[in-house]
PyMOL Python script that loads the backbone (N, CA, C, O; Angstrom):
from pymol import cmd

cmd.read_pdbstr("""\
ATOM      1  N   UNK A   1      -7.917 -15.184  -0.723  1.00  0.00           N
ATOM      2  CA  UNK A   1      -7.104 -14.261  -1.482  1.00  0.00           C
ATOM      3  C   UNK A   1      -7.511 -12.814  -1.190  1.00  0.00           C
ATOM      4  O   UNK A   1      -6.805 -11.808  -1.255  1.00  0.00           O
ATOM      5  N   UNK A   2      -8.722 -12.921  -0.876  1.00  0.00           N
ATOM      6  CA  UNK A   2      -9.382 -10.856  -0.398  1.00  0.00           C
ATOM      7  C   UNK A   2      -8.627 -10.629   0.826  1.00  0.00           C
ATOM      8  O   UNK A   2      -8.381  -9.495   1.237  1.00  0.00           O
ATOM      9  N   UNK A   3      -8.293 -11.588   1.354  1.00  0.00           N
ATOM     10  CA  UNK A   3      -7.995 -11.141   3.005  1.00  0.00           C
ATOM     11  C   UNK A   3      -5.776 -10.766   2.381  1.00  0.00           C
ATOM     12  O   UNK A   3      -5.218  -9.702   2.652  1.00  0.00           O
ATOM     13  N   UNK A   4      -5.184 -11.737   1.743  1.00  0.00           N
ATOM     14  CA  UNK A   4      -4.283 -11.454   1.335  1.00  0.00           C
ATOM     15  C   UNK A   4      -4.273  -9.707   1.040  1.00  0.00           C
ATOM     16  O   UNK A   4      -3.771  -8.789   1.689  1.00  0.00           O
ATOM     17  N   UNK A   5      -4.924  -9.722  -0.015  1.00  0.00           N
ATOM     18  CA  UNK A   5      -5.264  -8.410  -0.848  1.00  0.00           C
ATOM     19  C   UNK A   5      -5.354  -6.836   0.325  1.00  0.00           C
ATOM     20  O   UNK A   5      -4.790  -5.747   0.433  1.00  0.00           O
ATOM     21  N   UNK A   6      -6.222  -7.468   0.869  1.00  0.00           N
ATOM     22  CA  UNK A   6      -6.780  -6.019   2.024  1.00  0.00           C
ATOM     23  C   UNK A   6      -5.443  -5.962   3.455  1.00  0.00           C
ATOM     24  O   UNK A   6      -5.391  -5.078   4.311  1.00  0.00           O
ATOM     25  N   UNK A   7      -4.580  -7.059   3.351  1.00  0.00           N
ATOM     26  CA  UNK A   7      -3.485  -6.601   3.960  1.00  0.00           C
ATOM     27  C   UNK A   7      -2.651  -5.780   3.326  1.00  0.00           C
ATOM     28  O   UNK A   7      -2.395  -4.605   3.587  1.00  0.00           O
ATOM     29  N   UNK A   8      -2.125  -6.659   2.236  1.00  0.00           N
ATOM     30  CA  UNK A   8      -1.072  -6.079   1.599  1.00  0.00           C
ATOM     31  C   UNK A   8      -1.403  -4.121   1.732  1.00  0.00           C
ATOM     32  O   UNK A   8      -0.860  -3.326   2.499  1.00  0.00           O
ATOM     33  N   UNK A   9      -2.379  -3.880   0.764  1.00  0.00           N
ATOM     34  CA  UNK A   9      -3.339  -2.982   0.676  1.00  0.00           C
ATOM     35  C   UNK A   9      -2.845  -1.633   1.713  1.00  0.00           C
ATOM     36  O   UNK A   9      -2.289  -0.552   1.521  1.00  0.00           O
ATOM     37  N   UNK A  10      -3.530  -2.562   3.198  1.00  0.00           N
ATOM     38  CA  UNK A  10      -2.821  -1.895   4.373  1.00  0.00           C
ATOM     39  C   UNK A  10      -1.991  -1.587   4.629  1.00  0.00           C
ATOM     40  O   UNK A  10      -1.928  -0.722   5.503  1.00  0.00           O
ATOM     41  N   UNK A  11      -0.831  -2.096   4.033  1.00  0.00           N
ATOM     42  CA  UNK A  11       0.555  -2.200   4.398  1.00  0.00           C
ATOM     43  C   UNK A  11       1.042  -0.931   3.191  1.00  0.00           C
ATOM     44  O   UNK A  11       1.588   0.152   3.402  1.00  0.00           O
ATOM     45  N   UNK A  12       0.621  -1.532   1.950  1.00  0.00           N
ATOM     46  CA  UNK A  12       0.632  -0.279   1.262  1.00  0.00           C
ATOM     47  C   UNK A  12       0.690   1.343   2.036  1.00  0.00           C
ATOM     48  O   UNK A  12       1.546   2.217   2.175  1.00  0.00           O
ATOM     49  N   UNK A  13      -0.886   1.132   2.462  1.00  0.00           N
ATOM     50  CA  UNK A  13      -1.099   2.879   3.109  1.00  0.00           C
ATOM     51  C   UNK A  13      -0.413   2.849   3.598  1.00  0.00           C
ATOM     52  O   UNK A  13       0.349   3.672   3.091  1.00  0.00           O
ATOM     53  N   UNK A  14       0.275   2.221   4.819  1.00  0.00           N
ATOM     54  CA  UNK A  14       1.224   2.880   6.160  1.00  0.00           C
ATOM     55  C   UNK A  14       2.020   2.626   5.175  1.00  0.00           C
ATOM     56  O   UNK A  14       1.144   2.768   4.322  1.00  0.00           O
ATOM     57  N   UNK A  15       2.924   2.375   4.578  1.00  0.00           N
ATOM     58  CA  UNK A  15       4.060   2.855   4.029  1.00  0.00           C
ATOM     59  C   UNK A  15       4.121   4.316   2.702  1.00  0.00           C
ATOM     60  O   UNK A  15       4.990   4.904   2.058  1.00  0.00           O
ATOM     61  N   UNK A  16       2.969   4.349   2.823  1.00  0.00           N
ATOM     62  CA  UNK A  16       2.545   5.697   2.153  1.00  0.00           C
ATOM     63  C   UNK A  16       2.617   6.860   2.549  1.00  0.00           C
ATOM     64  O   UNK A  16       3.140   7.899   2.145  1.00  0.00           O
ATOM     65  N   UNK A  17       1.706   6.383   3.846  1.00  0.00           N
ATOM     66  CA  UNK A  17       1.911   7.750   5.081  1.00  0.00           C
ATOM     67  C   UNK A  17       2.854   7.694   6.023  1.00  0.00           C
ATOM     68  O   UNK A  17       2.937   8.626   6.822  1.00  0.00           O
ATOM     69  N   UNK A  18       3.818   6.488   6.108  1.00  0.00           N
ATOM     70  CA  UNK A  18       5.391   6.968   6.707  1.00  0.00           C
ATOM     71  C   UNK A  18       6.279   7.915   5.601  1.00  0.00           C
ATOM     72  O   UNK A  18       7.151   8.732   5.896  1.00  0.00           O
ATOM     73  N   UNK A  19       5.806   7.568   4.280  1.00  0.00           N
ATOM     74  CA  UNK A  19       6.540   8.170   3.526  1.00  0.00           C
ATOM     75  C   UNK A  19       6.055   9.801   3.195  1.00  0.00           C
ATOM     76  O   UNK A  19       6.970  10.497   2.755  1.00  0.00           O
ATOM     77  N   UNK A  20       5.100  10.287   3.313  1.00  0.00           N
ATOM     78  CA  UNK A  20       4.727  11.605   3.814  1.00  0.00           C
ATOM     79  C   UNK A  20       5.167  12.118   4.781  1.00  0.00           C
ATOM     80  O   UNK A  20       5.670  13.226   4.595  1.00  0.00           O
ATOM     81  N   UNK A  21       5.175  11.672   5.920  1.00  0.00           N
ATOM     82  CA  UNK A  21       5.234  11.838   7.131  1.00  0.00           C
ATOM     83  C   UNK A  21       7.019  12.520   6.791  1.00  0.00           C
ATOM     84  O   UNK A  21       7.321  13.647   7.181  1.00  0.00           O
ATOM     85  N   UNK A  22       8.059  11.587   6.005  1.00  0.00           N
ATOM     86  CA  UNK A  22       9.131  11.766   6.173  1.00  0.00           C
ATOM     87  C   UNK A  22       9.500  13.155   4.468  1.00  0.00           C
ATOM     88  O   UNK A  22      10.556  13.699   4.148  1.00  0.00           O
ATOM     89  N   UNK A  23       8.571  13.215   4.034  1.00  0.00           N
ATOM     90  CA  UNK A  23       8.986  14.047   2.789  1.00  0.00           C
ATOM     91  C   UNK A  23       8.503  15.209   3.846  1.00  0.00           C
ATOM     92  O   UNK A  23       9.181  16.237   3.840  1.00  0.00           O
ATOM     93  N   UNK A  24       7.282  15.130   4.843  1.00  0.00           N
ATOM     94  CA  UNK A  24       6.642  16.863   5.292  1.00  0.00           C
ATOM     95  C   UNK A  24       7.451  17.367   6.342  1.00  0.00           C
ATOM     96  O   UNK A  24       7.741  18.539   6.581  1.00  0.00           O
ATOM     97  N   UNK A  25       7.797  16.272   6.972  1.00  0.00           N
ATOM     98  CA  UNK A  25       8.201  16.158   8.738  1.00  0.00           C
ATOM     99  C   UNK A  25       9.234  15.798   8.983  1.00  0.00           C
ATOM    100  O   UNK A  25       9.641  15.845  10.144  1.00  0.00           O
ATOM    101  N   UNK A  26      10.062  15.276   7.877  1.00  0.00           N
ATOM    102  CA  UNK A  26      11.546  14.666   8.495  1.00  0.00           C
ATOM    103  C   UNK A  26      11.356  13.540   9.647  1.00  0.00           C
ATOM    104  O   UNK A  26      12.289  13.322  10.421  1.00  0.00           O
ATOM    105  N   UNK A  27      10.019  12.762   9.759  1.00  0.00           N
ATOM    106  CA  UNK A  27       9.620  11.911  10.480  1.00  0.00           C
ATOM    107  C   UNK A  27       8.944  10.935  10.184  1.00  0.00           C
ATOM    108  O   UNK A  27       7.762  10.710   9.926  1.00  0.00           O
ATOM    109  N   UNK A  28      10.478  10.017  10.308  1.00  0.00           N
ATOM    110  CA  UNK A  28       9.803   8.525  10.073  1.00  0.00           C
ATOM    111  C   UNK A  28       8.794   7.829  11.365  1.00  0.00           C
ATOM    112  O   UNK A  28       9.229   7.822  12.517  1.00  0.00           O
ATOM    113  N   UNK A  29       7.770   7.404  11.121  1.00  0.00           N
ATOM    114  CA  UNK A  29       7.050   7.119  12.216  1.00  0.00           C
ATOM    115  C   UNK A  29       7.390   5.153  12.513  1.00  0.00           C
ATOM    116  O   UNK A  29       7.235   4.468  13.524  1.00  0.00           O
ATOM    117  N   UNK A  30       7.870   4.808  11.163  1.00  0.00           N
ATOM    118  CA  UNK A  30       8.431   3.154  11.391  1.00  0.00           C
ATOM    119  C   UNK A  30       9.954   3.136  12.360  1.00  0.00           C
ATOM    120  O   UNK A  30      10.237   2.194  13.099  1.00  0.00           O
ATOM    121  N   UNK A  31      10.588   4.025  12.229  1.00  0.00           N
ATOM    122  CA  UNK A  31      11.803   3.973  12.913  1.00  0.00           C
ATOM    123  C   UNK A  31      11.268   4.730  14.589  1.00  0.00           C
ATOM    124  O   UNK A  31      11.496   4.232  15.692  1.00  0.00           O
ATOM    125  N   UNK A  32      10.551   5.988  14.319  1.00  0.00           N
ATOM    126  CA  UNK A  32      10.206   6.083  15.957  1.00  0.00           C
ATOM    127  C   UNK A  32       9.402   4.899  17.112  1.00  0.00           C
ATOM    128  O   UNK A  32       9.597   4.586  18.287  1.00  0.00           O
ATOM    129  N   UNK A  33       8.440   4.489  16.052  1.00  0.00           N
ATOM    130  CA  UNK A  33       7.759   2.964  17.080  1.00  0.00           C
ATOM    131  C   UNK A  33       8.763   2.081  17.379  1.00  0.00           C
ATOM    132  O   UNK A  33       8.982   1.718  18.534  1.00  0.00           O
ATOM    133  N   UNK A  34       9.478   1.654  16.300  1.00  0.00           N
ATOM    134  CA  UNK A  34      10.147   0.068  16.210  1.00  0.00           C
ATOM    135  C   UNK A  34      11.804   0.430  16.868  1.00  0.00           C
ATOM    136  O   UNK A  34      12.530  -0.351  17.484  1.00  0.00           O
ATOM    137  N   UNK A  35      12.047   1.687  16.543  1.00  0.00           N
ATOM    138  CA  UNK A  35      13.643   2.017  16.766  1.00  0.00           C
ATOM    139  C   UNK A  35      14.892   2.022  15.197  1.00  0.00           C
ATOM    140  O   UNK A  35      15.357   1.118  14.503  1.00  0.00           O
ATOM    141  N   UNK A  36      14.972   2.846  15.197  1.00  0.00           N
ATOM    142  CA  UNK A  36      16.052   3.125  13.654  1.00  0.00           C
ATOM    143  C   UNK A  36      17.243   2.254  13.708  1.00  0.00           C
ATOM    144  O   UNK A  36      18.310   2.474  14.280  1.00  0.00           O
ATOM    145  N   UNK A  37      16.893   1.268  13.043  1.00  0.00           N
ATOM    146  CA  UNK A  37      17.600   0.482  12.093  1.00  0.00           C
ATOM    147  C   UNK A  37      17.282  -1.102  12.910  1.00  0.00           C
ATOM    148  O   UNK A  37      18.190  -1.932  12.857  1.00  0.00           O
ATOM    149  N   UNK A  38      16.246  -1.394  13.499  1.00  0.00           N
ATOM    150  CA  UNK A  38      16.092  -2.404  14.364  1.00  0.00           C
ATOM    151  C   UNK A  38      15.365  -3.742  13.222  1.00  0.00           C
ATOM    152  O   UNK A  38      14.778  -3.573  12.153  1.00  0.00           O
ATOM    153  N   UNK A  39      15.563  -4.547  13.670  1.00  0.00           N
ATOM    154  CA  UNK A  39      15.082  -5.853  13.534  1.00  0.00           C
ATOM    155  C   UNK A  39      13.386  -5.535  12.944  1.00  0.00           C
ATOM    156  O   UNK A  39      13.081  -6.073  11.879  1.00  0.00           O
ATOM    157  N   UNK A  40      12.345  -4.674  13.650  1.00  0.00           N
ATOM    158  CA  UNK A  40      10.902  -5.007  13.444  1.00  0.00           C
ATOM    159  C   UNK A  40      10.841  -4.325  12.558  1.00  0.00           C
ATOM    160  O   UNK A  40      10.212  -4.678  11.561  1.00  0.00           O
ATOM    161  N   UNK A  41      11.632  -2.822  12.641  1.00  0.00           N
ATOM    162  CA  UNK A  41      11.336  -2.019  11.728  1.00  0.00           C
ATOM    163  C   UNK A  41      12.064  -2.264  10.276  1.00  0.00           C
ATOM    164  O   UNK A  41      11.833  -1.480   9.356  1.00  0.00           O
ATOM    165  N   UNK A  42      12.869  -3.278  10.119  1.00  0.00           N
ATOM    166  CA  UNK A  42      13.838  -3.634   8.875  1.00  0.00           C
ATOM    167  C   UNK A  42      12.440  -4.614   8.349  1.00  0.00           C
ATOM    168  O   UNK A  42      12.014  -4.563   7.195  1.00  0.00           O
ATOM    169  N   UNK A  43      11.787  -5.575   9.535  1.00  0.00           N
ATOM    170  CA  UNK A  43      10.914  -6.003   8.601  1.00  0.00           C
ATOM    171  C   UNK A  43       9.396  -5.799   8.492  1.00  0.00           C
ATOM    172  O   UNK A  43       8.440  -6.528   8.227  1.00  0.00           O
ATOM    173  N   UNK A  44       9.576  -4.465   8.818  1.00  0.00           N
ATOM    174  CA  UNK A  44       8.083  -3.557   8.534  1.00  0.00           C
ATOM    175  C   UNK A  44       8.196  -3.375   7.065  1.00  0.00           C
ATOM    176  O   UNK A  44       7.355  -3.615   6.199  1.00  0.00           O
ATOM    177  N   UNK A  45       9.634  -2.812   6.932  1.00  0.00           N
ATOM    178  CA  UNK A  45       9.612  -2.373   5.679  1.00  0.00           C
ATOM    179  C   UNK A  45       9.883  -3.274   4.536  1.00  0.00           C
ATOM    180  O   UNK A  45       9.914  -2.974   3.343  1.00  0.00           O
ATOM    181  N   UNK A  46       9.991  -3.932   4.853  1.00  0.00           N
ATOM    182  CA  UNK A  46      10.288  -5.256   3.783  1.00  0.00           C
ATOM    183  C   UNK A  46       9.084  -6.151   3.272  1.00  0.00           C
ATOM    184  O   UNK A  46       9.132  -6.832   2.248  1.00  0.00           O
ATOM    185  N   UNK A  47       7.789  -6.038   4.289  1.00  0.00           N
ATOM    186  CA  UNK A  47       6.946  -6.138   4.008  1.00  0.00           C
ATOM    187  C   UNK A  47       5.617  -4.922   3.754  1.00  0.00           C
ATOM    188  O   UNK A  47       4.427  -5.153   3.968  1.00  0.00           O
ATOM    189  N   UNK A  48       6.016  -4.011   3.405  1.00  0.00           N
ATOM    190  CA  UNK A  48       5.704  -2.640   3.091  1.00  0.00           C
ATOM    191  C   UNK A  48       6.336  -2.720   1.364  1.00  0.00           C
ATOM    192  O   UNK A  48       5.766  -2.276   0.367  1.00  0.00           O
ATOM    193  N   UNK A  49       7.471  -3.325   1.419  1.00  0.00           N
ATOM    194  CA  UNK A  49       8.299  -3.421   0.048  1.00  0.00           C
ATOM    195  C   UNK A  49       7.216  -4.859  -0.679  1.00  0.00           C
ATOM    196  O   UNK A  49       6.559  -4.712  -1.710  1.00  0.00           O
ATOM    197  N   UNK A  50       7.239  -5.655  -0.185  1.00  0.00           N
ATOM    198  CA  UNK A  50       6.227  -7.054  -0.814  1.00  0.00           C
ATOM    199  C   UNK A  50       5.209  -6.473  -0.858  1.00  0.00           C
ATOM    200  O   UNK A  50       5.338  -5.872  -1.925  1.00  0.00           O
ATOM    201  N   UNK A  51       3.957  -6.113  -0.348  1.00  0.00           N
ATOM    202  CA  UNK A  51       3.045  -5.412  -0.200  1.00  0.00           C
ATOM    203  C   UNK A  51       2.686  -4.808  -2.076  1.00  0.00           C
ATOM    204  O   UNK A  51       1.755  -5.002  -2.858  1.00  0.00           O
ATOM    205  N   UNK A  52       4.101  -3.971  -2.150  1.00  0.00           N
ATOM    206  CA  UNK A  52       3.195  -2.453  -3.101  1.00  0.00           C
ATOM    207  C   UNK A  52       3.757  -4.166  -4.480  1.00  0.00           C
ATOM    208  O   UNK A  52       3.116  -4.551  -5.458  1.00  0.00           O
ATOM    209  N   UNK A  53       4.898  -4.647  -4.009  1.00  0.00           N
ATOM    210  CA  UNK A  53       5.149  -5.859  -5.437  1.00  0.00           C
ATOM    211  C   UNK A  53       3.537  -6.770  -5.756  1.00  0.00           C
ATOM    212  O   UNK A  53       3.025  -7.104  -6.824  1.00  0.00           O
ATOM    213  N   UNK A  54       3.068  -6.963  -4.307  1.00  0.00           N
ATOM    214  CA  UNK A  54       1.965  -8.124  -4.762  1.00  0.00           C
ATOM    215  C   UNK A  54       0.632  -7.247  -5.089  1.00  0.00           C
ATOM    216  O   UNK A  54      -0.347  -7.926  -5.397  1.00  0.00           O
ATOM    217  N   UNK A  55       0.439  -5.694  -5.063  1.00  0.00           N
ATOM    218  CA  UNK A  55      -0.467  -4.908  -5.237  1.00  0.00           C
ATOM    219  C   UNK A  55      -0.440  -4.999  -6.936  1.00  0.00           C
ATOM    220  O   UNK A  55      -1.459  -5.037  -7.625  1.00  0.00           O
ATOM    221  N   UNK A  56       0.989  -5.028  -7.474  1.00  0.00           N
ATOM    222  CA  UNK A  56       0.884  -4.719  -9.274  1.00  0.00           C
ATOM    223  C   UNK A  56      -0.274  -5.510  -9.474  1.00  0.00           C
ATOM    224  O   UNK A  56      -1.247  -4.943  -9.971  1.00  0.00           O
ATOM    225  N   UNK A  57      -0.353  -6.640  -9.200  1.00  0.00           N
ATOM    226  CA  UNK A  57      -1.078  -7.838 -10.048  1.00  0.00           C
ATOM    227  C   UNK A  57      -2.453  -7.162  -9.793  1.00  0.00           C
ATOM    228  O   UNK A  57      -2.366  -6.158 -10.499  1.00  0.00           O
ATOM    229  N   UNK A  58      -3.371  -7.135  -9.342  1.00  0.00           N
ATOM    230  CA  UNK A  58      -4.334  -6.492  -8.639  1.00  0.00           C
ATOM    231  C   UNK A  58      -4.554  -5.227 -10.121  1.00  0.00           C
ATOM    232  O   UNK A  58      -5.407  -5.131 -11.004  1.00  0.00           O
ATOM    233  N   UNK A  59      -3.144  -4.330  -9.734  1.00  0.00           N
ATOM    234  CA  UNK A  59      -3.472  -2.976 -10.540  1.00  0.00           C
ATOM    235  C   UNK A  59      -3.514  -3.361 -12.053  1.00  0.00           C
ATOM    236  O   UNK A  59      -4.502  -3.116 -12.745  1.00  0.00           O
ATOM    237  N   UNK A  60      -2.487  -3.925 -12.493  1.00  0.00           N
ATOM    238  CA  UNK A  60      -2.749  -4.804 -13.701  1.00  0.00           C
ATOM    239  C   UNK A  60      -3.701  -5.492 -14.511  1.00  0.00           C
ATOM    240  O   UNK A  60      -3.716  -5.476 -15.741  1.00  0.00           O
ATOM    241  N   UNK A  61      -4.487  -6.092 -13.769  1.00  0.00           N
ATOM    242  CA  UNK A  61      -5.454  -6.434 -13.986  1.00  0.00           C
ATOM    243  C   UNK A  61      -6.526  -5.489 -13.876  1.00  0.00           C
ATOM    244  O   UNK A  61      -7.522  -5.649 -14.582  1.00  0.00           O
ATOM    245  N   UNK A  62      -6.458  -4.642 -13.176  1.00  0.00           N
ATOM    246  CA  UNK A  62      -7.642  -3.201 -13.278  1.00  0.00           C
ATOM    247  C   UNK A  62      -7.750  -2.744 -14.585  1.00  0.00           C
ATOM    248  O   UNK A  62      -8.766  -2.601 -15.264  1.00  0.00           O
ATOM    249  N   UNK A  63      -6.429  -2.502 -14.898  1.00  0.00           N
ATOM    250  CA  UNK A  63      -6.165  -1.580 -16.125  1.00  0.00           C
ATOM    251  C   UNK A  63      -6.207  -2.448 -17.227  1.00  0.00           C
ATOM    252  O   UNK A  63      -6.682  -1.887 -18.214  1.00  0.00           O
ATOM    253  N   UNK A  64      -5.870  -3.655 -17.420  1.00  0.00           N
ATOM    254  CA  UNK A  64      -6.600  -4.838 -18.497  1.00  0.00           C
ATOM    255  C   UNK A  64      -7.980  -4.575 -18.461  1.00  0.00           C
ATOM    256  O   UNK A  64      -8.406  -3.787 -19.305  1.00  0.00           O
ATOM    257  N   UNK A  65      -8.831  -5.114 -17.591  1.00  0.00           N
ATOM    258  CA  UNK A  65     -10.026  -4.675 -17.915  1.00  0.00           C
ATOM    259  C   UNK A  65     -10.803  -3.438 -18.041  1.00  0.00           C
ATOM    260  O   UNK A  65     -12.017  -3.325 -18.215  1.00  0.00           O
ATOM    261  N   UNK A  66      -9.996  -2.617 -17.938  1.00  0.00           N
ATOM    262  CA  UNK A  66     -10.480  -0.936 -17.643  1.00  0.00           C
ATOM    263  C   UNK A  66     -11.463  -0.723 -16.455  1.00  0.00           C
ATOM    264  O   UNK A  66     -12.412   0.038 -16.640  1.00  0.00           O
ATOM    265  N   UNK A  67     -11.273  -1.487 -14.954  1.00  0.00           N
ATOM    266  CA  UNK A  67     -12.119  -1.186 -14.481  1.00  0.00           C
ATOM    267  C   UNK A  67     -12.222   0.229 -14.275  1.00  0.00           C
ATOM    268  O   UNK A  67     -13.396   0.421 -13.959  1.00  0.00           O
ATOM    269  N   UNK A  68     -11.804   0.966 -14.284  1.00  0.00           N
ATOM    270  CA  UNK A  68     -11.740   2.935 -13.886  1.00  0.00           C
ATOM    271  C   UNK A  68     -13.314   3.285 -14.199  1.00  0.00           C
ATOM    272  O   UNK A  68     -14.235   3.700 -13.496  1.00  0.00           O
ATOM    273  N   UNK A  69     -13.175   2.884 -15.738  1.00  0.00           N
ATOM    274  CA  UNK A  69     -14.244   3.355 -16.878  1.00  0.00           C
ATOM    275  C   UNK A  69     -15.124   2.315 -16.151  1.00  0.00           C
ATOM    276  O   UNK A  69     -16.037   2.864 -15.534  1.00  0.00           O
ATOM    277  N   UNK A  70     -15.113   1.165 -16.063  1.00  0.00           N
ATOM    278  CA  UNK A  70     -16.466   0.273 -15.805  1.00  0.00           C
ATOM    279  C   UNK A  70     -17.174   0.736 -14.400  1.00  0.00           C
ATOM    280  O   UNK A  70     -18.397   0.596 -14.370  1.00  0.00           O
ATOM    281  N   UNK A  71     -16.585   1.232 -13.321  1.00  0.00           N
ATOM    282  CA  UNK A  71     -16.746   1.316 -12.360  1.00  0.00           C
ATOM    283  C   UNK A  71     -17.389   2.893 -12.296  1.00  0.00           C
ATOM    284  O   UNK A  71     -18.310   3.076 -11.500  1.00  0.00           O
ATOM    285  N   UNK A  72     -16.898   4.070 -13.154  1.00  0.00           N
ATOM    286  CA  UNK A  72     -17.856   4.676 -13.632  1.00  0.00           C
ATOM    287  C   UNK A  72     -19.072   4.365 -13.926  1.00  0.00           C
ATOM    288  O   UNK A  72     -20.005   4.650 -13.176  1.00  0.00           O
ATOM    289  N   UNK A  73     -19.201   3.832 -14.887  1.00  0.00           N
ATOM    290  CA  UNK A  73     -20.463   2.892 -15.865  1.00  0.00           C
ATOM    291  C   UNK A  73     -21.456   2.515 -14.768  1.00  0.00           C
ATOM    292  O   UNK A  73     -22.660   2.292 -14.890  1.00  0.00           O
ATOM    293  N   UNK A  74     -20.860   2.496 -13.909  1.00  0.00           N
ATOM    294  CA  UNK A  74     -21.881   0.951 -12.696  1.00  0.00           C
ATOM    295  C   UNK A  74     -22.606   1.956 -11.938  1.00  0.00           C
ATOM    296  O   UNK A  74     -23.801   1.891 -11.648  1.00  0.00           O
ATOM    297  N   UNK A  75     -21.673   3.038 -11.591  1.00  0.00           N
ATOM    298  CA  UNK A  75     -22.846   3.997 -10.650  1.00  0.00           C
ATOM    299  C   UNK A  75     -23.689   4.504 -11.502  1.00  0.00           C
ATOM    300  O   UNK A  75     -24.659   3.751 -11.419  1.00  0.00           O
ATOM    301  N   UNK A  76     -23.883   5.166 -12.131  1.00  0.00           N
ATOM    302  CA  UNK A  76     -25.125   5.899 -13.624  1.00  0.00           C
ATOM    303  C   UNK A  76     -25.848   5.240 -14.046  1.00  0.00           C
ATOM    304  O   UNK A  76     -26.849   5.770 -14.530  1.00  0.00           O
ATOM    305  N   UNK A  77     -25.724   3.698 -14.090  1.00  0.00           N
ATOM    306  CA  UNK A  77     -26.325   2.274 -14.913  1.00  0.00           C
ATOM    307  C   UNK A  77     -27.705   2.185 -13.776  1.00  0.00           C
ATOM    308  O   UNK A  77     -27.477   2.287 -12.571  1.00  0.00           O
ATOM    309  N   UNK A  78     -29.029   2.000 -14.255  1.00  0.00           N
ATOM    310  CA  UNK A  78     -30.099   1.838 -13.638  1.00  0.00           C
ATOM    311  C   UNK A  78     -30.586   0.692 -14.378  1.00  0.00           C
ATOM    312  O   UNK A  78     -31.667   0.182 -14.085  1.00  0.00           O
TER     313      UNK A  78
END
""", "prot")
cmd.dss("prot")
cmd.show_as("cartoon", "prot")
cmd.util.cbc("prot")
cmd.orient("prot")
């Protein structure tokens, strides 16, 4: 399930920083590799779209347990 996690994750960022890329630059970098409106790049993004869906659970559960605050706690804790 970590290896699930640290993809998705990945997939997250690059669809983060295509999406910068296109708010700074007017440049999508998924449509310049793959080609605008093609087959790889329809399912780059579709799994860029699953990705940030299977990330909630993950974040959800952060914020149930408050890790933010615990993870504070852990560095200072001797």
């Amino acid at each position: 399930m970590k290896a699930v996690n640290l993809i998705t994750l990945l997939l997250v960022i690059i669809g983060a920083v295509n999406w910068g890329l296109v708010g700074a630059f007017d440049f999508n970098l998924v449509s310049a590799l793959f080609g605008d409106g093609s087959a790889v790049a329809r399912g780059v993004y579709i799994l860029v779209g699953l990705s940030g869906l299977w990330q909630l659970a993950p974040f959800a559960r952060a914020l149930q347990i408050d890790e933010p605050r615990a993870e504070a706690g852990r560095r200072f804790a001797r």
